[in-house]
C-alpha positions in Angstrom: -55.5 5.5 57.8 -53.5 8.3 56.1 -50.5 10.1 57.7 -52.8 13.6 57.7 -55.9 11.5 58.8 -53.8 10.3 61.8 -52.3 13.7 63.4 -55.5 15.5 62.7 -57.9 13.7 65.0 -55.4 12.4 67.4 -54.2 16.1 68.2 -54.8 17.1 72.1 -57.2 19.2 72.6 -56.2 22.8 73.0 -55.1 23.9 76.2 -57.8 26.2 78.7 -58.8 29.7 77.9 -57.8 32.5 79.0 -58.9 33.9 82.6 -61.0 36.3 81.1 -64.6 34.8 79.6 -64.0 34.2 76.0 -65.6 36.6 74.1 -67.8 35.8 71.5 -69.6 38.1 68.3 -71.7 37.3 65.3 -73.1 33.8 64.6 -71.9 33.2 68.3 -68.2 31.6 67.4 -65.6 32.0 69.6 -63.1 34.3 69.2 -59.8 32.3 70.1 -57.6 33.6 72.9 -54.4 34.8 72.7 -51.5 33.3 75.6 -50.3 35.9 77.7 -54.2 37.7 78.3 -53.5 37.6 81.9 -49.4 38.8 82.3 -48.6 41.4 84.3 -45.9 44.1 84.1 -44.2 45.9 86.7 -44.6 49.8 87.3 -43.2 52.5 88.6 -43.0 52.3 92.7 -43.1 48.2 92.4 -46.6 47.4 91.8 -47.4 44.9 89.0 -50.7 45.5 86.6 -52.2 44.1 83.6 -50.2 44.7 80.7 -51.9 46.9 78.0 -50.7 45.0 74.9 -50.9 48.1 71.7 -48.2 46.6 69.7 -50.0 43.9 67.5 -48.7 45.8 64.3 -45.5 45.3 65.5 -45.9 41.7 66.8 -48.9 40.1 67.8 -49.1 37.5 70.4 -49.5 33.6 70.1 -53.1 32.1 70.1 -54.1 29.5 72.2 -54.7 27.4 69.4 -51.6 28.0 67.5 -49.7 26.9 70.4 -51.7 24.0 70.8 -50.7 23.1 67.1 -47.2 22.8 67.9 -47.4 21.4 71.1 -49.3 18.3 69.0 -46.3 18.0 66.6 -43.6 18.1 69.2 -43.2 14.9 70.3 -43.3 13.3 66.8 -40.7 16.4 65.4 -38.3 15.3 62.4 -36.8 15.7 59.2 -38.7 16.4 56.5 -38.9 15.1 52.5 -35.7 12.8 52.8 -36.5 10.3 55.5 -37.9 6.4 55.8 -39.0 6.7 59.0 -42.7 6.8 60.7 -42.1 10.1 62.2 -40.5 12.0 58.9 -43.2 10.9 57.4 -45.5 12.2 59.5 -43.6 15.5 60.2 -43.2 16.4 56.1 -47.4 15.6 55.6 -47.8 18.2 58.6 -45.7 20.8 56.6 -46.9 19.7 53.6 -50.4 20.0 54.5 -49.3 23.7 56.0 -48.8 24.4 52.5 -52.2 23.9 51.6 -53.9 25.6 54.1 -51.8 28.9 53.4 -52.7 28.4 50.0 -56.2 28.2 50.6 -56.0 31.1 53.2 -55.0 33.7 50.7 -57.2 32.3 48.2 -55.0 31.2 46.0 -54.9 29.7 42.2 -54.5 26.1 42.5 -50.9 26.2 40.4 -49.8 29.2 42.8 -46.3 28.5 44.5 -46.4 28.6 48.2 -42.6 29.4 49.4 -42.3 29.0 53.0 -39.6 32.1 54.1 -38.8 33.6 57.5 -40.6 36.4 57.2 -42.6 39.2 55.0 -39.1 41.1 54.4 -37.7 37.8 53.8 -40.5 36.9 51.0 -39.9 40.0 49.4 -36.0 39.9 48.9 -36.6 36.0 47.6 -38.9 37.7 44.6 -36.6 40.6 44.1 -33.8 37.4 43.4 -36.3 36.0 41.2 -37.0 38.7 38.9 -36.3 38.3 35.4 -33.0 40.1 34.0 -34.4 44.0 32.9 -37.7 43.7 35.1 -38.7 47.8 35.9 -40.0 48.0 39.7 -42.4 50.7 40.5 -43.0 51.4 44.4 -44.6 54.4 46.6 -42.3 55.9 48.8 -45.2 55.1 51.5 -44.0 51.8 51.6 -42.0 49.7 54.7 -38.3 49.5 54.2 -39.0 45.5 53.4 -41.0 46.7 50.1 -39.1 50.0 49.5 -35.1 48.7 49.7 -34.8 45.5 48.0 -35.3 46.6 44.4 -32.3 47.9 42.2 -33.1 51.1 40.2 -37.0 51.1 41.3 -39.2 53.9 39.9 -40.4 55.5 43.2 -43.3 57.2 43.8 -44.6 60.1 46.2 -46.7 59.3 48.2 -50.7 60.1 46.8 -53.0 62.8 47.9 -56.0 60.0 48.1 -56.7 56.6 46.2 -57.8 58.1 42.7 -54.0 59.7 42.6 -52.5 56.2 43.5 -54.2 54.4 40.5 -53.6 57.5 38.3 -49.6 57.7 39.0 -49.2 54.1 38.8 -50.8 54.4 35.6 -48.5 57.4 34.3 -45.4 55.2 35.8 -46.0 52.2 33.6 -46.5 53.9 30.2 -44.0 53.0 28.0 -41.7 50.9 30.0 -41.0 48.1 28.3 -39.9 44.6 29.2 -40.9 42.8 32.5 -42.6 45.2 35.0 -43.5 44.8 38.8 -45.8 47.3 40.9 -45.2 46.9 44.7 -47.8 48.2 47.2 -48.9 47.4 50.1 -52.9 46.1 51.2 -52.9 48.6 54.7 -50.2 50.7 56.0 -48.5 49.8 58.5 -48.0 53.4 59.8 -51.8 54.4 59.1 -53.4 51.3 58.4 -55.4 52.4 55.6 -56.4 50.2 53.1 -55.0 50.8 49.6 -56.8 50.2 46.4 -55.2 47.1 45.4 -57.5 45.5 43.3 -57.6 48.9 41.5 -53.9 48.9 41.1 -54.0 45.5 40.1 -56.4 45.9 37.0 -54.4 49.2 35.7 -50.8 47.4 35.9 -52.0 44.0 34.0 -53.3 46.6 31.5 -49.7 47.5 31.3 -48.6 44.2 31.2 -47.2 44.6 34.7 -47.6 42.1 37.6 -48.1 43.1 41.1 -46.7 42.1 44.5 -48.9 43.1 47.5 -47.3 43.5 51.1 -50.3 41.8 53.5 -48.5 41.8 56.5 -50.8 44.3 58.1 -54.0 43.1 56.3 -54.1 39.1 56.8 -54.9 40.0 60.3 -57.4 41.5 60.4 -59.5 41.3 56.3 -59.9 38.0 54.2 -57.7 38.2 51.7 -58.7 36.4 48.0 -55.3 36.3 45.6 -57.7 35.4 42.9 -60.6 37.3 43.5 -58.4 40.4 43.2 -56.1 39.1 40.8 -53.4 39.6 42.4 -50.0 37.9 41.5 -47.7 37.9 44.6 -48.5 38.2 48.0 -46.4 38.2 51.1 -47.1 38.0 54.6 -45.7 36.9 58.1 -46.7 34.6 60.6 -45.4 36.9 63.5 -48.5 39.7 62.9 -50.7 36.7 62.3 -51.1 35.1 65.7 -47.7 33.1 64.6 -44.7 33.9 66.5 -42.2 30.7 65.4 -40.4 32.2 63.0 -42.2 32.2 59.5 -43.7 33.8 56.9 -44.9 33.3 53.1 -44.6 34.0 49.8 -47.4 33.4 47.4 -47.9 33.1 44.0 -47.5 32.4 39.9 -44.5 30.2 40.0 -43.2 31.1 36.8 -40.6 33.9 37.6 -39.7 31.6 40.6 -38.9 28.4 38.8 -36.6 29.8 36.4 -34.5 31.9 38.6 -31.3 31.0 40.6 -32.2 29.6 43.8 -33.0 31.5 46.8 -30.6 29.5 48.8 -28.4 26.8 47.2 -27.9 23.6 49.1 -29.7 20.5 50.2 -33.3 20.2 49.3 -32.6 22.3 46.4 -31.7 20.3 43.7 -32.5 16.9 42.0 -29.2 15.8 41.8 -25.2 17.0 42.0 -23.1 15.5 39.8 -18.9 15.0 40.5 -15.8 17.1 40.2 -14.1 19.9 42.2 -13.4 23.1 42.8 -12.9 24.8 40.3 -14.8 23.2 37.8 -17.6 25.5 37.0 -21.2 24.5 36.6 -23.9 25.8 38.3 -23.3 24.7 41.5 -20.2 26.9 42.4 -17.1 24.7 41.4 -19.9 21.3 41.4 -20.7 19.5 38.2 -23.5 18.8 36.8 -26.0 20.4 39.4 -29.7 20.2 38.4 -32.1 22.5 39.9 -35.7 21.4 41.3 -37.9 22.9 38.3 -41.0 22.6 41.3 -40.1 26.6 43.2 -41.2 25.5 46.5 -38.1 23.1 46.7 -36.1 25.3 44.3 -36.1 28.5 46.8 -36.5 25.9 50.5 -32.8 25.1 50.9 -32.1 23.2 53.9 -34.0 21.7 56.8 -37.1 24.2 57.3 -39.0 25.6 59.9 -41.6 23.0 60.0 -43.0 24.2 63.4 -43.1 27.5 62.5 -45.0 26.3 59.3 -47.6 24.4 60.9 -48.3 27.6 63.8 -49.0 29.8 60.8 -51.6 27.1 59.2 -53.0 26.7 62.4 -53.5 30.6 62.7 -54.7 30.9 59.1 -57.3 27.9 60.3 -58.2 29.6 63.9 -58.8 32.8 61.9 -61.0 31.0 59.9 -62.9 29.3 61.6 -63.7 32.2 63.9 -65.3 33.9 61.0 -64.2 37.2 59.5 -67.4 39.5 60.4 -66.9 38.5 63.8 -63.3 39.7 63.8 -63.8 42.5 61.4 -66.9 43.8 64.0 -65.2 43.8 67.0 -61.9 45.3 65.6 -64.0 48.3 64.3 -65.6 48.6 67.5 -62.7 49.1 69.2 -61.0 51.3 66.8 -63.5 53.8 66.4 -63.0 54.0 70.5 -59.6 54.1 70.3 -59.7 57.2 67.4 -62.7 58.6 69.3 -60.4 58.6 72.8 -57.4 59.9 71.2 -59.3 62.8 69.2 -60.7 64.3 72.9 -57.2 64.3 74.4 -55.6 68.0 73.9 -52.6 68.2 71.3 -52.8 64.7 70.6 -53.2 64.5 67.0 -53.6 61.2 64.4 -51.6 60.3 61.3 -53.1 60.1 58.3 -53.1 59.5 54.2 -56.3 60.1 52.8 -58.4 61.3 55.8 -59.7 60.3 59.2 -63.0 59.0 56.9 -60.7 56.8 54.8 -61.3 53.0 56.0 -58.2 51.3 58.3 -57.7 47.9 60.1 -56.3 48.4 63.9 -53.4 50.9 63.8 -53.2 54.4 64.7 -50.1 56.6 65.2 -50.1 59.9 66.5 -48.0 62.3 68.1 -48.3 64.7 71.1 -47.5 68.3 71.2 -44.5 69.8 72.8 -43.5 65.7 73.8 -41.0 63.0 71.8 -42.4 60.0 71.3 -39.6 58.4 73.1 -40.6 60.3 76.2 -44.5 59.3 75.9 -43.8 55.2 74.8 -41.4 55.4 78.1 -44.5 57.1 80.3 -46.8 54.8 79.2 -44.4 51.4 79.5 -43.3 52.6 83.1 -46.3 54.3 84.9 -49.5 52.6 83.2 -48.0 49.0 81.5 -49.2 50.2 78.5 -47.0 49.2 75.5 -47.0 50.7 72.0 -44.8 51.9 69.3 -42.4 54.5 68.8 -40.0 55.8 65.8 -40.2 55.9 62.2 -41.9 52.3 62.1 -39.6 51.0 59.2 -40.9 53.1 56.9 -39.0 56.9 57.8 -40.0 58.4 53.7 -43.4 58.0 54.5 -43.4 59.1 58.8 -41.4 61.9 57.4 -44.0 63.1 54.5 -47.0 62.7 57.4 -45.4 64.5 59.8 -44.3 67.6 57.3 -47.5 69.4 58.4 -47.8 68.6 62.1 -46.1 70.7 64.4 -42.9 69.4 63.7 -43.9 65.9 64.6 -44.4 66.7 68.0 -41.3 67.4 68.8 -38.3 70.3 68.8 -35.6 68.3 67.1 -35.1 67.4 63.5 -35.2 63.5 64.4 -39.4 63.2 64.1 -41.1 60.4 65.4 -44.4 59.2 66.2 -46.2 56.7 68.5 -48.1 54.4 67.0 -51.2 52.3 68.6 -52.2 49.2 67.4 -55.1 46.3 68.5 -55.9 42.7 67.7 -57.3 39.9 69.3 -56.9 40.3 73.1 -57.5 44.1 73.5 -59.9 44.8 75.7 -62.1 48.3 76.1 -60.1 48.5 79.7 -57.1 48.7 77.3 -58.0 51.4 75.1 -59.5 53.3 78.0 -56.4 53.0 80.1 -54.2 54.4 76.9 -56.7 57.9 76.5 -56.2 58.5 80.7 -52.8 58.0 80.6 -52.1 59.9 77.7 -54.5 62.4 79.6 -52.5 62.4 82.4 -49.6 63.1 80.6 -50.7 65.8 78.6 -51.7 67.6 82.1 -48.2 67.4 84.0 -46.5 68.8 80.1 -49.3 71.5 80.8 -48.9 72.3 84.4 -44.7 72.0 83.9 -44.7 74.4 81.2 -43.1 78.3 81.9 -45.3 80.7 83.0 
């Protein structure tokens, strides 16, 4: 029996569900749970509660099953690629075979490279190292900082009025620019989380001769994503929004560009072989001889020992996913986001963020602001008086906050430092969660009212 044939049908079975009832949509397949569905947070005046987890854009919590994963490869743990022994072996098939499942996850092309990094901001700066000398970057100013920083003289763009203008100034952007050109977008925002034309920004920058990197941190949980189906030529996504918390994240795609640059990192793993002499001797190694590079750019740019747990939690998460089947996930995210938006449109001076419209389609996120309130001051309220927990700030991505809160009251807020909150749901939010955010926020709306000066 193969190495992979041996850990995949003697892993333990996954550990029990959740307290709640598991809940179950189309087809009738499980939903997984997520650890933690039952933790409860302390309030003000001492009483503990369930916690009202609204943060999954930030980071989403670990699934039953992913943790499972790991806990099977613990006890056989150990190097991986260089070693004799049973359990190295065994422990490089099971990162290995994470490889594959990522792969086939995104959708892939079979020759894609799969680079295991830390995380999405991680896989991004590896492919700005990569780029060929001269290559123009165009990005939106909509973007995270993790898409928006690591490029050197990047043509930036405003951010567009509605789809149509995104495709169009793309378009405009990459006439006449000559030599190697990369467009950088993301698949759903991760202030808004409206989903961007990608597949139409895809066709008009091959017409250009352009490639195209797409940020799916936000989209992989929650929308099947197909690389190939869309034509896409990099994506990059972490492990941490994906039901994945150990530390790992992905970037995927033509390996071209990757095998011929300098690597990543530079160090064991990397190469094929070092030759002799000292410091001071030139070469490509940094004062070693005779360095030869792995030509393959998964080894090339994984330097090191990896992260080979944190690899195998995010194939188990792309595999729980899955399995679970997207229209069930898809269904009962919408469900709950169309209460969510409803909830938050019926509370008084509360008022949602937003690109292209409240029509425009979105996975699970929803920032707002509240009149004549900071964010701070409502994220605080809501942590300490309800155990609710979202986001507030600029969200990592302060051009774009800034542009959507130009028009809205001053964000919310009398200062010049403008914020918002930001809600966001996944697997494990519950209708008692969304409900408990809308009376809260309720709540706190009345006392702003009821404090004000006559």
């Amino acid at each position: 029996m193969s190495l992979l044939g041996i850990f995949t049908t003697d892993a333990p079975a996954a550990p029990a569900a959740a307290p709640e009832p598991v809940r179950r949509a189309a087809g009738d397949r499980p939903i997984p749970p997520v650890l933690g569905a039952d933790l409860a947070v302390p309030v003000r005046g001492g009483r503990l509660v369930p916690y009202a987890n609204l943060d999954y854009a930030a980071s989403a919590p670990c699934l039953e099953p992913v943790s499972a994963a790991v806990a099977a490869a613990l006890p056989a743990y150990s190097s991986v690629h260089r070693g004799a022994g049973y359990a190295s072996q065994l422990t490089t098939a099971r990162y290995e075979q994470a490889r594959h499942t990522v792969r086939a996850f995104v959708g892939a092309r079979p020759g894609d490279a799969v680079v295991f990094t830390r995380n999405t901001t991680d896989a991004v700066n590896l492919l700005a190292r990569a780029l060929p000398e001269g290559t123009t970057v165009v990005v939106f100013d909509s973007e995270h900082h993790a898409s928006l920083l690591p490029w050197a003289g990047a043509v930036r763009l405003a951010p567009p009025a509605f789809p149509g203008e995104a495709v169009r100034a793309v378009d405009e952007a990459l006439t006449g620019i000559e030599g190697p050109k990369l467009l950088v977008v993301t698949a759903a925002s991760n202030v808004t989380g409206e989903l961007w034309p990608i597949a139409a920004l895809a066709h008009v920058a091959h017409r250009h001769g352009a490639r195209i990197l797409v940020d799916a941190a936000q989209l992989v949980p929650h929308r099947r994503l197909n690389l190939t189906a869309l034509d896409l030529d990099y994506v990059v996504f972490s492990g941490h929004k994906l039901y994945a918390p150990f530390g790992t994240g992905a970037l995927v795609g033509r390996p071209d560009w990757l095998a011929e640059a300098e690597p990543y990192l530079k160090g064991g793993g990397a190469v094929r072989s070092v030759g002799g002499g000292g410091v001071g001797d030139g070469g490509d190694g940094g004062g070693v001889g005779g360095v030869e590079w792995h030509d393959d750019p998964e080894a090339r740019h994984e330097a090191g020992t990896p992260n080979v747990l944190g690899a195998v939690a995010l194939a188990a998460a792309c595999d729980a996913l899955s399995a679970t089947g997207w229209t069930a996930l898809v269904r009962e995210e919408e469900r709950l986001l169309g209460r969510l938006r409803a909830g938050l449109a019926a509370v008084e001076g509360v008022h949602e963020l937003s690109l292209w419209g409240p029509d425009h389609p979105r996975v699970g996120i929803v920032s707002f602001v509240v009149e004549g309130l900071t964010a701070r001051e409502v994220a605080e309220a809501l942590s300490d008086e309800y155990g609710i927990g979202v986001r507030d700030g600029k969200f990592c991505a302060h051009p774009f906050v800034r542009h959507l809160l130009g028009g809205v009251k001053d964000g919310g807020c009398e200062d010049t430092t403008v914020s918002a909150l930001r809600a966001s749901i996944g697997i494990g939010t519950t209708d008692e969660h969304v409900d408990r955010l809308v009376r809260a926020l309720e709540e706190i709306v009345s006392r702003r009212g009821a404090a004000a000066p006559k």
